[in-house]
N, C-alpha and C positions, 0 to 999 in steps of 0.2 A: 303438345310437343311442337308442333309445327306452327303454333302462333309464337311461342318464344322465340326459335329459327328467328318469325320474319322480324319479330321487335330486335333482334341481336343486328341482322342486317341493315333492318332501318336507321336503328342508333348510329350504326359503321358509317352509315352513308350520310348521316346528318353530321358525322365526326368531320369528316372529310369534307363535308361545304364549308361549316363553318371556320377549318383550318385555312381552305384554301380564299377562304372570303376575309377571314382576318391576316392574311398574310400580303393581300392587295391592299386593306386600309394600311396596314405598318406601313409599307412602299411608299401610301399617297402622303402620309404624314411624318417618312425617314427626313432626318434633319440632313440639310446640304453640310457639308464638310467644307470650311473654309482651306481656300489654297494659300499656299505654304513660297515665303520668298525668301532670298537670302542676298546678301554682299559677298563676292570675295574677292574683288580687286577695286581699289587700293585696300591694304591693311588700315587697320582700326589705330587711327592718331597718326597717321603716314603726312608726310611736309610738300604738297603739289603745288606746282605753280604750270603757268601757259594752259594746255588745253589736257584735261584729264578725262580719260573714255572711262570710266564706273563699271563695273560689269558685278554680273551675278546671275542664280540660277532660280527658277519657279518651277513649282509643281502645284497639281489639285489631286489631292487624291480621290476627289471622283472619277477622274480621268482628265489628261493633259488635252482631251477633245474640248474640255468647255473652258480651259482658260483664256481670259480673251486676253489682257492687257497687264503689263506693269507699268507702276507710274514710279516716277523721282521728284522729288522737290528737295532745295536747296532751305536750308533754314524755315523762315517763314514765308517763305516764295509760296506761288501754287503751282497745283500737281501737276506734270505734262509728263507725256509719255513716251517712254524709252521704245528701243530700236529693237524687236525680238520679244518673245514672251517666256518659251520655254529655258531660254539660253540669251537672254538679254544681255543690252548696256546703252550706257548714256552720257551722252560727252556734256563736261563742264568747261566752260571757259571763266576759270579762276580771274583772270583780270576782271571782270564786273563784277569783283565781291572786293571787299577791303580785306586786307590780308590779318593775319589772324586766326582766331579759333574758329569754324563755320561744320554747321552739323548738315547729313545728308543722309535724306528717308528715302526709304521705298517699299510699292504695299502692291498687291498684285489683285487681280477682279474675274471672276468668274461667269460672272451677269446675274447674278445673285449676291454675294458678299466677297467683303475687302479681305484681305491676310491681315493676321496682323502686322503691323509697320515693325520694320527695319531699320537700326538706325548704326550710321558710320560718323564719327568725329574726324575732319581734316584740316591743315591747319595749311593757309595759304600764304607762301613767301613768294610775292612775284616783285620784290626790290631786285633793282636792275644793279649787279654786281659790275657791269661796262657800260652804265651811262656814258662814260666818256669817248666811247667807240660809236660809231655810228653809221653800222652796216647791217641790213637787213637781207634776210632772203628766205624766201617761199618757196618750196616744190610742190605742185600739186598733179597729183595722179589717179585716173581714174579709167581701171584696165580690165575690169569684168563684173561689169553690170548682169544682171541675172537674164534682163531682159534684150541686152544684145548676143547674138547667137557667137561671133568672133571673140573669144577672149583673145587680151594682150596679155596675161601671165603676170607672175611677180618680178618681172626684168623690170621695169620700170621703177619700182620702190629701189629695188637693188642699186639702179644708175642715181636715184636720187640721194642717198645713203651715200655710195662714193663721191658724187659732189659736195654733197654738204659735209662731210669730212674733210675733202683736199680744201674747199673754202676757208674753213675753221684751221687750219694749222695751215693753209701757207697764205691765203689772204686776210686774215684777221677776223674773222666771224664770228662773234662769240657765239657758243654755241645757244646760250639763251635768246637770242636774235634771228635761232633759224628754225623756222616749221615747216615739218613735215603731213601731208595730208593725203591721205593712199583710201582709194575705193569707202566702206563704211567705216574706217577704223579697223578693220581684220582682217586677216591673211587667211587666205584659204587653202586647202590641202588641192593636191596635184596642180598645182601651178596656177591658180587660181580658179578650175573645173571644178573644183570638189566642197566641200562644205566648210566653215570656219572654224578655224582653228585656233588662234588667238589675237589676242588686242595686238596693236603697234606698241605697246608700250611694255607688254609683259615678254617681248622677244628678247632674249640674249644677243641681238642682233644690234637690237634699239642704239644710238648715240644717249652719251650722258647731257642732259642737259637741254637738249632738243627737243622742241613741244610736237605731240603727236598729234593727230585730229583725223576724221572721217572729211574726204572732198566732196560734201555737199555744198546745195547753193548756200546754205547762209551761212557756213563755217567758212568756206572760201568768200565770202564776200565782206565778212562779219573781221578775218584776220587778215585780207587788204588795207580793206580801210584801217585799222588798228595802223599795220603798217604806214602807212599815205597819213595818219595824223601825227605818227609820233616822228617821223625821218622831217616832217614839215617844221620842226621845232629849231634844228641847226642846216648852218649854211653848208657842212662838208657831209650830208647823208650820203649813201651811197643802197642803192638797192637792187637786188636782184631776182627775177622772180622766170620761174620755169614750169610750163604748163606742159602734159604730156597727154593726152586723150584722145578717143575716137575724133575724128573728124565726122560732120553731117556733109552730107553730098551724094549723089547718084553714081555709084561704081559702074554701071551700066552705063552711061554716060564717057566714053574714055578723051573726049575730046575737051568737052569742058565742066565733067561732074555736074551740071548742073546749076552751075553756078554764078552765071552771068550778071543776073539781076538778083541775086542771093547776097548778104554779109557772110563773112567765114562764122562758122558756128562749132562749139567743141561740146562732148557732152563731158559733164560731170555726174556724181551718180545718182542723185536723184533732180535730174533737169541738164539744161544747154545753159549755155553761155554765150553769146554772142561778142563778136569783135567791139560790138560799139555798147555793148553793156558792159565790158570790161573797162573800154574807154571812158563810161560814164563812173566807174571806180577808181578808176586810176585819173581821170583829169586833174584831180587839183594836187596831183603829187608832182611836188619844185626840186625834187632832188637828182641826182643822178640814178640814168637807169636803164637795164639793162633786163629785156623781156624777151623770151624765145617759145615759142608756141611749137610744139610739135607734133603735127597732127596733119590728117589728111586733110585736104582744101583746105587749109591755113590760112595763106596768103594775104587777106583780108586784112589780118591783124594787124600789118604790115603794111596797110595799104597797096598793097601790089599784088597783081594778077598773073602774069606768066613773064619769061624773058626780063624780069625789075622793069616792065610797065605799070602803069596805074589801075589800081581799080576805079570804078564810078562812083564806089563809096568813100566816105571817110570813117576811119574808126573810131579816130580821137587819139588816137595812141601816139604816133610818130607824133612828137615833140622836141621841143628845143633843149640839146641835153640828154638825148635819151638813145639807144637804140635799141631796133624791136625787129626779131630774126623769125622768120616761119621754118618749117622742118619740110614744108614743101608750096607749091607754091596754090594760089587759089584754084584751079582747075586739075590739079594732078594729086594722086597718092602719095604717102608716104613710104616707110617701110620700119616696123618694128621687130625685136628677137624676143619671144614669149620668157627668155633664159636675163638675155641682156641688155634689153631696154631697146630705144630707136636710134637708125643707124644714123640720122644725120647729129645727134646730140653725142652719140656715142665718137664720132670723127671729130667735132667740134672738142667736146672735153678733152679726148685723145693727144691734139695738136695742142691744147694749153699747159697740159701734165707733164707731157713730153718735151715739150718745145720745140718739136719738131714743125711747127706752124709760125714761130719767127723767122720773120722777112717774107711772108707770101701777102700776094698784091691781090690786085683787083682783078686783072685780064682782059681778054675780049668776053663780053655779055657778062660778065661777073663771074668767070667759071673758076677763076682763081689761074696762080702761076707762081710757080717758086723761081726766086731769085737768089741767085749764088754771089751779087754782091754784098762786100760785107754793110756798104755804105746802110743798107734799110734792114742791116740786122743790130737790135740793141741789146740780145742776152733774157729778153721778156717778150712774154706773148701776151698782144691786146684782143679784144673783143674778136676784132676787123677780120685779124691775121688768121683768126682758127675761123672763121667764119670763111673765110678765102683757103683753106687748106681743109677745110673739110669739101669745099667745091669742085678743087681739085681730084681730092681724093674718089670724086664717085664718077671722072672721066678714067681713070683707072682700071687696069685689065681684071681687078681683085673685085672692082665694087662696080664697071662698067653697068651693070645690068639694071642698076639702080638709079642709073643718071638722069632718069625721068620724074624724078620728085622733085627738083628743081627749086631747090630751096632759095628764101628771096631774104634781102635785111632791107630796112631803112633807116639809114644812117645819118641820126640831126648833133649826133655829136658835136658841141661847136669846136672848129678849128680845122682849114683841109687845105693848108698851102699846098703849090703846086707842087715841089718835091716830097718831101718829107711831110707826112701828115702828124703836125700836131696836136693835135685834137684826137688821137686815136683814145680808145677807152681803153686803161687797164684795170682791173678790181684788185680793188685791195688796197687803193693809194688815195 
């Protein structure tokens, strides 16, 4: 009786290794579960042109711990890889395809195997309905980097959006003409503190017509020059280009940031930009122009250091024909509203919307000064005039506090008779 017992036990126990030893081989030999990708923005056979951010979502159902990558490629292009894994996208710039039918894959990687591929149908119309117009304008903003501790908020897309609106209906902008390009392509929750939320393009906010983009180096560099080849084609271009960013410079510094033997530098979101790397994309642009940097330690861009002195550097910028405004000056701060963008762009626009910046002058050191003759008021505000009435405005008992940013222009507009300056810039004409 007691030998059965032990064979009954023994069996039990031999049940039980061999359960627990073939349930380690299944494991070693459980097949990987390919991860899972999808498209949902643009819709399938949708009509894009200028810069289109692609978005979509991945998963593994092994777990979202092991997916490493999504990839895109455009037709027969090869694979490069999007911005995000779990909650991707990936910006195209339609103008380097021929327009037309163009198909657009995406396959996702786990460090084991592919998803399988994804595929969207788009159809690229970038014919220039205002060829015969010939103004350009850029806003680029880049206002919470993950890896600067200070966000500037969504004011700043906000202030570029009401620009590039007033542009378009009251100085002629077609709106296929103007690009927008904000942080990676998405808007984040709590004012830019918080996680993303959607594309620039999927906003009810968005402008019709108006190309959207992430302000990286090679999207901002990639639709310069695009700009700067195509306004080089006629004699009456006219361009405008508005940069809004951290400034690079020592805050601890309060005397001269840092900055002495430094070029002005701004960052974009993934990298800097320097004054004379801008200058080295914008030099061979012959058209009219009109650039405003607004940023801490700016100045540079400008060529000018404090008081509208020179710096030691040259940028390349200030050319013949052109004017180019800092938001403050090389050695001093700025000052941005995390809600409404920067205060010196914010005064400048303000005085051209309004008109309340026709007829204001130059002054002593540039600080600006209104004049109540009618003789230097024409009914329009030029570049000059908001540029000189935002100056004003920050000796002001409202904005006083602020007059230490000391915003600089250099002005090669040609034309500056002694009275009346003929040569002022107005956009739009």
């Amino acid at each position: 009786m007691m030998k059965g017992k032990v064979s009954l036990v023994a069996c039990a126990l031999l049940f039980m290794v061999l359960t627990v030893f073939l349930s380690g081989c299944l494991e070693q030999v459980s097949v990987n579960e390919k991860p899972v990708v999808r498209i949902d923005y643009p819709g399938d056979g949708a009509t894009v042109s200028g810069i289109v951010i692609v978005r979509g979502k991945a998963f593994d159902p092994d777990g979202n711990d092991s997916l490493l990558t999504v990839e895109v490629k455009v037709d027969n292009g090869v694979w490069k890889e999007a911005y995000g894994d779990g909650n991707w996208s990936f910006e195209i710039d339609t103008s380097l395809y021929d327009d037309g039918r163009h198909e657009v894959f995406a396959r996702a990687f786990d460090n084991v195997s592919y998803s399988e591929k994804v595929e969207l149908t788009i159809f690229v119309d970038n014919s220039d309905k205002y060829k015969d117009v010939h103004r350009w304008a850029v806003f680029v903003v880049t206002a919470n980097r993950p890896d600067v501790k200070v966000k500037l908020g969504n004011g700043g897309l906000t202030l570029a959006e009401d620009m590039a609106s007033y542009f378009i209906n009251n100085f002629g902008y077609p709106a296929g003409h103007v690009t927008i390009l904000f942080d990676d392509g998405w808007v984040r929750a709590d004012n830019g503190e918080g996680e993303r939320v959607v594309t620039l393009q999927e906003r009810s906010e968005c402008l019709p017509g108006v190309s959207y983009g992430a302000a990286t180096v090679d999207t901002v560099t990639g639709v310069l020059e695009k700009v700067v080849e195509t306004a080089n084609l006629y004699d009456d271009s006219e361009v405008f280009i508005w940069l809004f960013n951290h400034g690079v410079g020592d805050p601890e510094n309060k005397i001269t940031g840092g900055k002495i033997l430094e070029h002005s530098e701004i960052l974009v979101w993934d990298g800097v930009l320097s004054d004379y790397e801008l200058g080295d994309i914008l030099g061979p642009l012959r058209a009219k122009l009109c650039l405003i940097v607004d940023a801490c330690y700016s100045g540079g861009f400008a060529n000018k250091a404090v008081f509208n002195f020179p710096t030691l550097f040259n940028s390349g910028l200030p050319e013949s024909g052109r004017i180019v405004i800092t938001g403050a000056s090389k050695f001093t701060t700025g000052y941005a509203s995390t809600v409404t963008g920067p205060l010196f762009t914010q005064l400048w626009f303000n005085g051209i919307k309004t008109g309340q910046a026709d007829g204001f002058r130059k002054g002593v050191f540039e600080r600006g000064r209104v004049t109540h003759l009618r003789f230097f008021k024409d009914g329009k505000v030029s570049v000059e005039e908001a540029f000189y009435f935002a100056r004003y405005m920050l000796t002001t008992k409202e904005f006083r506090d602020y007059r230490g940013m000391q915003p600089q222009m250099n002005d090669k507009y040609p034309g500056s008779p002694p009275l009346r300056n003929k040569g002022e810039m107005f956009l739009g004409t």
